[in-house]
C-alpha positions as CSV (number, residue, x, y, z in Angstrom):
1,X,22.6,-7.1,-15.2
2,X,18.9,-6.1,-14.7
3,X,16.6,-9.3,-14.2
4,X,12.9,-9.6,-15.2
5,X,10.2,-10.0,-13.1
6,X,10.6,-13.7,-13.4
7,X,13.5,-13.4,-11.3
8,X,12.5,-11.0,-8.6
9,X,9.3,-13.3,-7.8
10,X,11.8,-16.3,-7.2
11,X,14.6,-14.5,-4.8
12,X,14.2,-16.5,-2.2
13,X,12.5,-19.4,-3.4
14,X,15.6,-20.5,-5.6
15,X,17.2,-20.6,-1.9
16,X,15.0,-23.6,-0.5
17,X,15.2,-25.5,-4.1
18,X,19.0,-25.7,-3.8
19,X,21.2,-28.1,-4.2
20,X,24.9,-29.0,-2.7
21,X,26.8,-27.9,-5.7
22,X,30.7,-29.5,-5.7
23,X,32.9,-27.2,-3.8
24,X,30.8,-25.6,-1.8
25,X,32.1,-25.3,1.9
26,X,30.9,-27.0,4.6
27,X,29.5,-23.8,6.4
28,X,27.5,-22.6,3.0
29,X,25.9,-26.1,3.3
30,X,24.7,-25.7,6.7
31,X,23.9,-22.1,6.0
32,X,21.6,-23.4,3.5
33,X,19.5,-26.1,5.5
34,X,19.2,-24.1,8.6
35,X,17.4,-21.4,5.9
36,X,15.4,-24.4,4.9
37,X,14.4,-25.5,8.9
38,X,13.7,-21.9,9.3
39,X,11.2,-22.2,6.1
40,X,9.8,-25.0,7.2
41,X,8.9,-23.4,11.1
42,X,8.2,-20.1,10.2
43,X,4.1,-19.8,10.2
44,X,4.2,-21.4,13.7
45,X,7.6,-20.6,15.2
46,X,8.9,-16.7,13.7
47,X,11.3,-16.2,16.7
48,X,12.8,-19.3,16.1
49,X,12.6,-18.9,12.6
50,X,14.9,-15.9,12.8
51,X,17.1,-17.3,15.3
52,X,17.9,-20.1,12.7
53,X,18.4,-17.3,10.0
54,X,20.5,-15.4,11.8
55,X,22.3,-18.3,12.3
56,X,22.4,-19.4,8.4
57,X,23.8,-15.4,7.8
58,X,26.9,-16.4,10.2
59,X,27.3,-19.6,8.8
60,X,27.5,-18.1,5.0
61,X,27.1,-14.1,5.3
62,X,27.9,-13.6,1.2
63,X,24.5,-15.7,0.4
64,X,22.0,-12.6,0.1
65,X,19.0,-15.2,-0.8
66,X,19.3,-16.0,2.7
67,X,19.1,-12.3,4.3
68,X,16.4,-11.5,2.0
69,X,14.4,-14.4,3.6
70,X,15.3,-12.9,7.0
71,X,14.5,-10.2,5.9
72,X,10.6,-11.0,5.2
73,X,10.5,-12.4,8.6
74,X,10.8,-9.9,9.5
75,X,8.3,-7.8,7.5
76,X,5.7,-11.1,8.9
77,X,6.5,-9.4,12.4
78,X,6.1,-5.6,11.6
79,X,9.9,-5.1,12.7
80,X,10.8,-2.7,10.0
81,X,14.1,-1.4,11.7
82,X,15.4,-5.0,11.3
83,X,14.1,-5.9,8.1
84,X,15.6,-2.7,6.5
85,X,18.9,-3.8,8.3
86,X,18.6,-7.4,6.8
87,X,17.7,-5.7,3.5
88,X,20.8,-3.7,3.4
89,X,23.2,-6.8,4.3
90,X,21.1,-9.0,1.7
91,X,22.5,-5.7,-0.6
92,X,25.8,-5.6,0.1
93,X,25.8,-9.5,-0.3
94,X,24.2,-9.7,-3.2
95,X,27.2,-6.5,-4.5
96,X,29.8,-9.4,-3.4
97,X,28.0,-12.1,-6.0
98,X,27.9,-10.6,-9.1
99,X,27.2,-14.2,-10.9
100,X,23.4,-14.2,-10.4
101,X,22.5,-10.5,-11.4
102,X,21.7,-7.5,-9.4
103,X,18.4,-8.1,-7.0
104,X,15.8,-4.7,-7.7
105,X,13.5,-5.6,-5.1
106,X,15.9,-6.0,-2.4
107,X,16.0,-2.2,-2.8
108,X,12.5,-2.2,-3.5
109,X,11.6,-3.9,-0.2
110,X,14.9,-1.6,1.8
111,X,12.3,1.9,1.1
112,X,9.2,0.1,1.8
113,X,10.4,-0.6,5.2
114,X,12.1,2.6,5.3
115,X,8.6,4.5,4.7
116,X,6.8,2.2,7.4
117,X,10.0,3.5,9.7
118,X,8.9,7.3,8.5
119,X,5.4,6.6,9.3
120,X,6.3,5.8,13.2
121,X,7.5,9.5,13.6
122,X,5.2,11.9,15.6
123,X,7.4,15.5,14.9
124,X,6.6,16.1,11.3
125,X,10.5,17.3,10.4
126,X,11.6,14.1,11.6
127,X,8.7,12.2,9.6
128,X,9.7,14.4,6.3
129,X,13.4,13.5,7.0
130,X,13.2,9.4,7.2
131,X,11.3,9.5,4.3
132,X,14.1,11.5,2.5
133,X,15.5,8.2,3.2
134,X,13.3,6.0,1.0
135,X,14.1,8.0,-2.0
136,X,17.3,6.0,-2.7
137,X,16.4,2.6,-2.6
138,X,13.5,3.0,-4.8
139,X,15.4,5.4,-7.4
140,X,18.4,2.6,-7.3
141,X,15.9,0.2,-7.8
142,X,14.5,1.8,-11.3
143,X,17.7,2.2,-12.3
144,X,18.4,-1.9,-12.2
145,X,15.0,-2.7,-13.5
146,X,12.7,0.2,-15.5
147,X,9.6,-1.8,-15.5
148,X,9.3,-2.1,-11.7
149,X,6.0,-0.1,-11.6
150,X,5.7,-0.8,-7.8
151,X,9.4,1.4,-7.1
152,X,8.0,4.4,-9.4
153,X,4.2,4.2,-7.5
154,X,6.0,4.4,-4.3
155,X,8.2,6.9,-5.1
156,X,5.7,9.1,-5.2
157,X,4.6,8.6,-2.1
158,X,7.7,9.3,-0.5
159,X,8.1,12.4,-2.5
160,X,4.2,13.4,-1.2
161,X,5.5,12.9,2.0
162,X,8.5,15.5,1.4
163,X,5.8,18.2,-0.3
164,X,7.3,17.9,-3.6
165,X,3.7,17.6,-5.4
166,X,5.2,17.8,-8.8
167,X,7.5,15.0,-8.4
168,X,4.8,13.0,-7.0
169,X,2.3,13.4,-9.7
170,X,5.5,12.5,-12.0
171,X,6.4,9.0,-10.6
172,X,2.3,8.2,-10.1
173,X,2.0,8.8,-13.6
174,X,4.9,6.7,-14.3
175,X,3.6,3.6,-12.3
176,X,0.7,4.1,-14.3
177,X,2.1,3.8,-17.5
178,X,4.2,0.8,-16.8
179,X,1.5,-1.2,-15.3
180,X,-1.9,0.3,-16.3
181,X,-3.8,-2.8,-15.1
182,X,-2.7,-2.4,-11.5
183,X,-5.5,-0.5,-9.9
184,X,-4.0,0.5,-6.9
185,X,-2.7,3.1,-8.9
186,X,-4.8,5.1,-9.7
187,X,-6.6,6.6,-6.7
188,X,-3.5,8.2,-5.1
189,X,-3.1,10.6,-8.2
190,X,-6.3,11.2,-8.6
191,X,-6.6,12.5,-5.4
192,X,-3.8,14.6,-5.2
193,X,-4.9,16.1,-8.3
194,X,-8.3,17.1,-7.0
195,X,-6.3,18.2,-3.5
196,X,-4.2,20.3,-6.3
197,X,-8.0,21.6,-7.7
198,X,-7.0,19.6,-10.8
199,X,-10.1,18.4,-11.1
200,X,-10.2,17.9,-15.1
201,X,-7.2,15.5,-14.8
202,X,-8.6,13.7,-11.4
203,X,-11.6,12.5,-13.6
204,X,-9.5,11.6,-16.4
205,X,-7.3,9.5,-14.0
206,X,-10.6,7.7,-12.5
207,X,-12.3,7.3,-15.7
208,X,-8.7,5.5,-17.0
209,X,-9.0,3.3,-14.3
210,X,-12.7,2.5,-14.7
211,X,-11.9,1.2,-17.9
212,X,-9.0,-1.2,-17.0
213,X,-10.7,-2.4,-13.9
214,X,-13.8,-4.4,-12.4
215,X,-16.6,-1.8,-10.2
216,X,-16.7,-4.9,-7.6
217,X,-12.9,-5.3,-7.2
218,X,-11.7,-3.9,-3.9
219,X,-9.4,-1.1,-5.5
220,X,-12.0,0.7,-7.3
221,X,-13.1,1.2,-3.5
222,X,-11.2,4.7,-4.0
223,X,-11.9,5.2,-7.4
224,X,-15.4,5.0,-7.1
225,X,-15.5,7.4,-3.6
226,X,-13.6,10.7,-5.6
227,X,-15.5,10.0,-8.5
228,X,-18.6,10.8,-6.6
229,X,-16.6,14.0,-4.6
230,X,-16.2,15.1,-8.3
231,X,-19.7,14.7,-9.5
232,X,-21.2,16.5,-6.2
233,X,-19.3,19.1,-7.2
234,X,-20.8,19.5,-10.7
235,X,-24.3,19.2,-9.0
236,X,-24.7,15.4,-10.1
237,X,-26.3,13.9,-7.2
238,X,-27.6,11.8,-8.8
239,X,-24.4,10.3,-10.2
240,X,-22.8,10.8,-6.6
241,X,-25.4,8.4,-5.4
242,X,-24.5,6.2,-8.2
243,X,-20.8,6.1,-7.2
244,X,-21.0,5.8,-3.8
245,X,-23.6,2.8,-3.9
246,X,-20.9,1.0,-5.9
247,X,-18.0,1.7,-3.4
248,X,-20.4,0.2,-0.5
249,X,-21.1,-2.2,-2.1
250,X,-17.6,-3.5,-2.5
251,X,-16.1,-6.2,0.3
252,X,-13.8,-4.8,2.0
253,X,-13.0,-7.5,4.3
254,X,-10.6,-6.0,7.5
255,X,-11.5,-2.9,5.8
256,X,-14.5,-2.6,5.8
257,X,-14.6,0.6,8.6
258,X,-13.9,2.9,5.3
259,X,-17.8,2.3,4.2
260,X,-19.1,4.0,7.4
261,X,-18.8,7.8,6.0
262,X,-20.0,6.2,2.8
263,X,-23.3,6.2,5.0
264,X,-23.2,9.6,5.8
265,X,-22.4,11.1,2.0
266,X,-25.0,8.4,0.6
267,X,-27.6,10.1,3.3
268,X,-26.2,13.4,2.1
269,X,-27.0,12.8,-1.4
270,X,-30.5,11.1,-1.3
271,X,-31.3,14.4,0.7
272,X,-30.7,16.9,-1.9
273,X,-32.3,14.1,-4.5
274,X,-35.6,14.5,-2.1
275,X,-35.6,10.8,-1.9
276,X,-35.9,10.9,2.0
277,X,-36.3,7.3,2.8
278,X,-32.7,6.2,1.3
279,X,-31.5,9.7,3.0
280,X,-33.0,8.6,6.4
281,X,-31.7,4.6,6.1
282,X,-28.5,5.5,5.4
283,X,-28.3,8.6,8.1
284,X,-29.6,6.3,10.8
285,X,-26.7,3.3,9.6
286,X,-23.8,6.3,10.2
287,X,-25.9,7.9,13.3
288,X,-25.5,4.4,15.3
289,X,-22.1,4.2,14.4
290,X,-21.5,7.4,15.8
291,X,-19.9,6.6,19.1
292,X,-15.8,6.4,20.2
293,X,-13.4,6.4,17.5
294,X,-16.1,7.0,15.2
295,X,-17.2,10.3,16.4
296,X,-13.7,11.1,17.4
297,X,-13.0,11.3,13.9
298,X,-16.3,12.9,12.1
299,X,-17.6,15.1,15.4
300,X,-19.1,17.2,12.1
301,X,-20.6,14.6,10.6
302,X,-22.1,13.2,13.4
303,X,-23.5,16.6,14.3
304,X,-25.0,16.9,11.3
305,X,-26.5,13.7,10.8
306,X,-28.4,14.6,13.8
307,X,-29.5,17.5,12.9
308,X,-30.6,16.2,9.4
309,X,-32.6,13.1,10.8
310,X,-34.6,16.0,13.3
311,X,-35.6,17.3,9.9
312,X,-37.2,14.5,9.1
313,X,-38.6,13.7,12.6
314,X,-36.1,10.8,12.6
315,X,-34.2,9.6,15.6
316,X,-30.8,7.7,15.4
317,X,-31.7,4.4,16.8
């Protein structure tokens, strides 16, 4: 049985709205209200949370709604070797209790915290290896629900990850097409089409997604940044600036450290549009910024922004 979306949202939730049914065992009712005292403690208490979880899975191991919450404990902590583990137990649970349907985003959740395990490794084989282990979880999970957009958009990550570009570009298409309106969609292809020199189809991609989404809303942050990389490569500064002026001006929030080479391309750009005043303001906001991780990470840019406000008889501060 392959349940909606309806039913995915509420895994879980259906958990702390139960009720003692007649015939249930005494240990599957105390499974259930530990599960509900860990509910109730877990924004202020997570440890103890779990501890009361854990306890709920000895008490009634076959009740996968309650490994599943465990499981997102877990994901609340960053502990993605245990959450996986939880994940696979709320599976193999859930196998044992055919009544209520088959779970997709158990296995949906099992590769996310599979790739965030992938990400931890330094040696790239070993990297390329644990994310050959994400691959099955999210393929199981479009085979027990085919509108799960989420399982075919991170599929192709994890087969980015593994260097097969084709398959990639297959499975981004495909979360595409089975939820056009999610945004977060669209940037990864397009950029791997440009990365690909694909650069017809990029634009296509980012012109798609200008059309189903808002300039201001915080995933068109991406869309807007290799629009512009696409129109400074056709010599439209101009329409570069325009891009790029969009993506800074979008909130960010905790993420708002992506707008700092903004400064620098925007700088960049009102240069070779001989408007020097916007080319020195935004020059000087990157050259301040250009100190630890900062100029760690752009040592060229931060050269060159340098050099480029000497030009003008600028200084940085």
């Amino acid at each position: 049985m392959k349940l909606g979306k309806a039913c995915r949202l509420g895994a879980g939730v259906a958990l702390l709205a139960a009720t003692f049914l007649p015939g249930c065992s005494r240990n599957k009712q105390e499974a259930i209200l530990r599960a509900n005292e860990a509910e109730n403690i877990r924004k202020s208490d997570k440890q103890a949370a779990i501890e009361k979880l854990d306890e709920a899975t000895r008490l009634d191991p076959d009740n996968h709604h309650i490994w599943f919450k465990l499981a997102t404990v877990y994901e609340e902590k960053e502990d993605w070797q245990k959450m996986a583990e939880a994940l696979q137990n709320a599976i193999n649970a859930d196998e044992r209790s055919k009544e209520d349907g088959t779970w997709a985003n158990y296995h949906a959740k099992r590769g996310y915290a599979l790739e965030r395990l992938a990400l931890q490794k330094k040696e790239p084989k070993a990297r390329a290896d644990a994310y050959e282990l994400a691959k099955a979880p999210y393929l199981k999970c479009i085979e027990l629900d085919e509108n799960y957009a989420d399982c075919y958009h991170q599929l192709g990550n994890v087969y980015l990850w593994t260097d097969d570009e084709q398959k990639a570009i297959q499975y981004y298409t495909d979360a595409i097409a089975h939820n056009p309106d999610e945004l977060r969609f669209y940037a990864p292809l397009a950029e791997l089409y440009l990365n690909l020199n694909y650069n017809d189809l990029a634009e296509k991609v980012l012109t798609e997604a200008k059309n189903h989404g808002k300039p201001e809303a915080k995933e068109m942050w991406g869309v807007h940044v290799l629009m512009g990389q696409i129109l400074q490569e056709k010599g439209d500064f101009a329409g570069e600036v325009t891009e790029l002026e969009a993506a800074k001006a979008i909130n960010l929030g905790d993420d708002a450290d992506q707008n700092i080479l903004i400064l620098y391309s925007l700088g960049v750009a009102y240069s070779d549009l001989k408007k020097d005043q916007k080319a020195v303001e935004n020059l000087k906001g990157f050259a301040v910024r250009c100190k630890g991780n900062i100029a760690n990470q752009y040592p060229d840019q931060c050269d060159s922004t340098t050099s480029l406000l000497a030009k003008y008889g600028a200084t940085p501060q």
